[in-house]
N, C-alpha and C positions, 0 to 999 in steps of 0.2 A: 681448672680443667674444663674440656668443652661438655657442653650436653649433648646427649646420645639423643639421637632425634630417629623416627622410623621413617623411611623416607619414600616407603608405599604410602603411610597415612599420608605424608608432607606432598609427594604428585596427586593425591586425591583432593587433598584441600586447594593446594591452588590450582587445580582445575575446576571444583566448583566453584570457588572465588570468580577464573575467567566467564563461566557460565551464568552465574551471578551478573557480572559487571556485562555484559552480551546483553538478557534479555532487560536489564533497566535499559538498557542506549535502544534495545527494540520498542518497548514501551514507548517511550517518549518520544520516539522517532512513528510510528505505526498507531498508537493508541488515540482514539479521537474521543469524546463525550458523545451524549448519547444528542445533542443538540448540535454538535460541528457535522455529526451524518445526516441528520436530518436537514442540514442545511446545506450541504452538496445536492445530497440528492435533489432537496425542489430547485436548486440551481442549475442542475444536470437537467430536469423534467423543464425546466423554465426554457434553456437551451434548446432542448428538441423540438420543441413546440415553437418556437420560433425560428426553426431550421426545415421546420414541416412546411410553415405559413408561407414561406419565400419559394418554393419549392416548382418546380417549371412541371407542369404535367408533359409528356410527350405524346405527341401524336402522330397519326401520321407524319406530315407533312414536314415536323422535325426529322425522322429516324432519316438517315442516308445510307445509301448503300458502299457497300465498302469495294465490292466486286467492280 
């Protein structure tokens, strides 16, 4: 004979089950150490600084007129 199964429990469970299995793939997809952001970031700060340095001042004599 089959087993009686409740099957409000059964869509609650695997729906946490999907929920479950979601935020592991979020984790591991999104989750960094606390050493791989601190190393964006001075790569990010390395980057700007280096994007500063290159950087054209304008002056007059650049600006043109569009008129």
């Amino acid at each position: 004979m089959a087993e009686i199964i409740n099957l409000n429990r059964a869509r609650k469970e695997r729906a946490a089950a999907e929920k479950k299995a979601q935020a592991k793939a979020n984790r591991s997809k999104h989750g960094r150490s606390k050493g791989e952001k601190g190393l964006a970031d001075a790569e990010k700060s390395m980057m700007s600084d280096k994007l500063d340095a290159h950087r054209r001042e304008r002056g007059e004599d650049d600006e043109t007129d569009p008129a």
